[in-house]
N, C-alpha and C positions, 0 to 999 in steps of 0.2 A: 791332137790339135791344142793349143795354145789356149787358156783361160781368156787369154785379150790379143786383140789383132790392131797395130797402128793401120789405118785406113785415110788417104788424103780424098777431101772430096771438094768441087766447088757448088758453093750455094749458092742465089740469090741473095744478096743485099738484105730484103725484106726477110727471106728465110730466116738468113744466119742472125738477124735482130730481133727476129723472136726467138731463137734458139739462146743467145744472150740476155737477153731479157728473161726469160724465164729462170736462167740461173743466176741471174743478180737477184732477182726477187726470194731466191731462196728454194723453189720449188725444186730444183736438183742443186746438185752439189756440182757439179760442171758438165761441161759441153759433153761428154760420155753417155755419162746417165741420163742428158735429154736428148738426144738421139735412139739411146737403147729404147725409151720410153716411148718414141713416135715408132721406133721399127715395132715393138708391142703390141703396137694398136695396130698397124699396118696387121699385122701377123693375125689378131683377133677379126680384123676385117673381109680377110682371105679365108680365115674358118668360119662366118656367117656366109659368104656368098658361096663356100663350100657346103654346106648347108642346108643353103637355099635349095642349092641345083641339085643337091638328092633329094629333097622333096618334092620339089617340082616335076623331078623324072619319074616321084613314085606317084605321081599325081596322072604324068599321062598316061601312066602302064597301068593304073586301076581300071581304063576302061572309057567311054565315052561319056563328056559332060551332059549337063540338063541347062536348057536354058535358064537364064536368071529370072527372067520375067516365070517361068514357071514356078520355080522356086519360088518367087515371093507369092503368086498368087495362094500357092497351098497355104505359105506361112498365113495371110490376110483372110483365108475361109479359117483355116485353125485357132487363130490367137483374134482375129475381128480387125479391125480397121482397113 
């Protein structure tokens, strides 16, 4: 596969002016590199909710919860208030 792929896409108005905006101001060097930098985050956003959802699963396969109210009351005999 190719190091770079021409790719046509259509934006939003409002999108593509902060996409341009961001590279007039200096923070990328062009419309490339602020694209690559929201697909990034996208990417980093999909490995949190990936994440999430294994912990979450190892959360229900531990076993059955305890009520919260329980729980805090242990905590409020243990530590007082």
């Amino acid at each position: 596969m190719p190091l770079s792929q021409t790719v046509t896409i259509e934006l939003t108005p409002e999108t593509a002016a902060r996409l341009n905006a961001a590279v007039a101001e200096g923070l990328y060097p062009d419309l490339a590199q602020a694209v690559s930098a929201v697909v990034n985050v996208w990417d980093d956003q999909e490995q949190a909710r990936t994440d999430l959802r294994g912990l979450l699963e190892a959360g229900m396969a531990s076993g059955p919860g305890e009520p919260a109210e329980q729980v805090f009351m242990r905590l409020r005999q243990r530590y007082g208030k």
